[in-house]
C-alpha atoms as one frame of an Amber mdcrd trajectory, in Angstrom:
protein
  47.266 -38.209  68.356  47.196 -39.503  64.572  46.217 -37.190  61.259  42.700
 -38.181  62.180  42.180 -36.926  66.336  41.195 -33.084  65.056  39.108 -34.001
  62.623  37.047 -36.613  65.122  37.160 -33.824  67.685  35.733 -31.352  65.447
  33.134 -33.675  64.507  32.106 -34.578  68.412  32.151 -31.248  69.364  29.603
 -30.286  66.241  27.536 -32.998  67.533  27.629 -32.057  71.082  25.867 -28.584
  69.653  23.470 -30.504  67.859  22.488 -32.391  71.864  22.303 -28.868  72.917
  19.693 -27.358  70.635  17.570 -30.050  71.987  18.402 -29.140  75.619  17.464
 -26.444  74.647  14.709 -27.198  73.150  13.409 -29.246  76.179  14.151 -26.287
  78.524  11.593 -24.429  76.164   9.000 -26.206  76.215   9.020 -26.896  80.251
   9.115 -23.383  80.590   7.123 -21.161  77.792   5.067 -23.839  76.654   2.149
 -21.423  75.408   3.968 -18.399  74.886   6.639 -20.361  72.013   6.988 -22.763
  69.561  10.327 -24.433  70.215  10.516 -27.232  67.953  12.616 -25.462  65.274
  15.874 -26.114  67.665  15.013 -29.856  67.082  15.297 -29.268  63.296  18.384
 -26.940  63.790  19.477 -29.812  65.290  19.016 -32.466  62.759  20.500 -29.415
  60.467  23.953 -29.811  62.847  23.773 -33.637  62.936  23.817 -33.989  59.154
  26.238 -31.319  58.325  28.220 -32.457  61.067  29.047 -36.091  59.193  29.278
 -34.466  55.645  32.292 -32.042  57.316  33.747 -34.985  59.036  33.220 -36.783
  56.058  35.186 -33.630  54.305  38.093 -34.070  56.872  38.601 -37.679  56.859
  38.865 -37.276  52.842  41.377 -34.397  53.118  43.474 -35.994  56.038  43.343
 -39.730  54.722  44.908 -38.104  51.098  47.712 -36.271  53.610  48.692 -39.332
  55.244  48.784 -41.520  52.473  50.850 -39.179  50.165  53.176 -38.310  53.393
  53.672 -42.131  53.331  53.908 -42.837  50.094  51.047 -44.918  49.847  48.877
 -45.097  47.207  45.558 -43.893  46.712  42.949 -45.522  44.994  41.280 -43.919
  41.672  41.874 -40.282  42.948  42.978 -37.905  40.296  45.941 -35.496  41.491
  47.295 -32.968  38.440  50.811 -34.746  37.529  52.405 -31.023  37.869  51.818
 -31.578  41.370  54.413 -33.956  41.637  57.446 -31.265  40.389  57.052 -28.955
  43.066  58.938 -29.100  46.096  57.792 -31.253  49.026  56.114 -28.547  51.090
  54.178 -27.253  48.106  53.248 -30.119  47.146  51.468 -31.095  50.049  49.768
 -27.801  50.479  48.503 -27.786  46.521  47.204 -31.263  47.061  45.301 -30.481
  50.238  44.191 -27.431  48.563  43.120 -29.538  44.761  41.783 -32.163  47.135
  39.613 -29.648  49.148  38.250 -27.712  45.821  37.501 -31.398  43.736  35.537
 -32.422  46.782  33.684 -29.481  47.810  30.768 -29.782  46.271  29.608 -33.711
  47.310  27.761 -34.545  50.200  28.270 -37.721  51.621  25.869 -38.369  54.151
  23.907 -40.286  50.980  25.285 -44.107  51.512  26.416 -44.559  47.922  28.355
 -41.371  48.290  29.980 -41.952  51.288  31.159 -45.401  50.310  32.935 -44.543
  46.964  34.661 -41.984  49.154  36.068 -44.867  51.077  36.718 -46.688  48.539
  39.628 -44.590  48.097  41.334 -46.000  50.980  40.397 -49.197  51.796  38.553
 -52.382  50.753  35.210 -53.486  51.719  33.841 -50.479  53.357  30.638 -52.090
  54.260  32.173 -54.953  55.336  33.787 -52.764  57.793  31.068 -50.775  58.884
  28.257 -53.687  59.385  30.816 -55.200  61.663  31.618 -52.210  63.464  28.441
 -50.995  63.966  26.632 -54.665  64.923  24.371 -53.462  61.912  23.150 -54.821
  58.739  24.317 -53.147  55.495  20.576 -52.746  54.364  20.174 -51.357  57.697
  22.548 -48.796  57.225  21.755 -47.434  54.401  18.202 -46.956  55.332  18.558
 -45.232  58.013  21.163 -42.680  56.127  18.647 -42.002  53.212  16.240 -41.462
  55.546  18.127 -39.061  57.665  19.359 -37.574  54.443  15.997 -36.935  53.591
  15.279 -35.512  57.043  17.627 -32.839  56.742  16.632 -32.293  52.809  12.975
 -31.530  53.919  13.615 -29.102  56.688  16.290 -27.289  55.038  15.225 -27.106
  51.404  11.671 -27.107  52.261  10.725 -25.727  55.489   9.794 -28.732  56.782
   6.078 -28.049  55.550   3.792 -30.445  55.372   1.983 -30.312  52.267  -1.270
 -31.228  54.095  -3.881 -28.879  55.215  -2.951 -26.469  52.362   0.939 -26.129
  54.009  -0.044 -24.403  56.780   1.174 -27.163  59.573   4.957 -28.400  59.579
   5.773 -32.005  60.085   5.987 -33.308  63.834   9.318 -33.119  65.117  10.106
 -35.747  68.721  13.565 -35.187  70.863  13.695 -38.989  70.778  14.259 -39.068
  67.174  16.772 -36.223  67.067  18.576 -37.641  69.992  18.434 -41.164  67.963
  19.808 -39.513  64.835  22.809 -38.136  66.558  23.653 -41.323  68.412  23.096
 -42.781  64.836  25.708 -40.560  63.110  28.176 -40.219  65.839  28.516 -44.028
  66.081  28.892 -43.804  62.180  31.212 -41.612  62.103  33.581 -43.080  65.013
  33.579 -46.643  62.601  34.744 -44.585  59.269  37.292 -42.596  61.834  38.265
 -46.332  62.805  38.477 -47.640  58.927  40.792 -44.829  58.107  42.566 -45.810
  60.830  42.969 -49.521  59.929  43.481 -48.431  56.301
């Protein structure tokens, strides 16, 4: 068990919700096919996927700054209040986690660009890493993140409606996609667990 394990456990067990919304989903439409609509629990889904990485993306940030200041290591280009560094050692590491948690609140990085200068903080060549991890092109990788980020964007800012036929329809929705999505992100997630760890 390292300062990473909870946070990686967290995030598996977020996805595993995310694989049973569309159980759940498939259970639906086998059974009340004409009676319901149960494609929303794919979307709730995607919803879980994506928020899923951005908290484990939240945690890796938080723990990574932990580990490094318990070790004395340094951090690159992240701003810590030099008042910080007066107070006594338990303090100190509580008011860090604490500044660290507040500073970063607010991103999201499931967007590629965000995500990297994130790990940029604590290691070199992030892409390098991941493409390598992942048997994946770069290009790839980012693709298929904007697009996902985009995913989530359109069914939870805008209902997933499709603006065709006057917005009366919502975009299709398949299980394989979903399912895709969360193999996509969980396999993403394990190589940035692994790059913190090899940091």
């Amino acid at each position: 068990m390292d300062a990473f394990t909870n946070v990686s456990e967290v995030f598996h067990a977020s996805l595993d919700r995310g694989r049973q919304l569309v159980g759940l989903q498939e259970f639906l439409a086998n059974n009340y096919t004409t009676a319901l609509n149960s494609d929303d629990c794919l979307r709730a889904a995607v919803v879980q996927t994506i928020s899923s990485f951005d908290h484990l993306m939240h945690g890796l940030f938080c723990a990574a700054v932990s580990k490094r200041l318990l070790e004395s290591r340094d951090i690159s280009g992240l701003e810590i209040p030099f008042s910080f560094l007066h107070l006594p050692d338990v303090d100190r590491a509580s008011s860090i986690e604490s500044f660290v948690k507040k500073s970063i609140s607010h991103k999201t990085y499931v967007h590629p660009d965000n995500m990297v200068e994130a790990l940029k903080h604590f290691g070199q060549h992030p892409w390098n890493y991941l493409s390598a991890s992942l048997s994946l092109d770069v290009p790839y990788i980012k693709l298929k993140q904007r697009q996902l980020y985009r995913w989530r964007n359109r069914i939870a800012h805008e209902a997933d409606i499709n603006p065709a036929n006057a917005g009366v329809d919502l975009f299709t929705i398949d299980k394989i996609d979903v399912l895709d999505a969360i193999t996509f992100f969980s396999n993403l997630g394990d190589a940035i667990i692994a790059f913190h760890r090899a940091s």
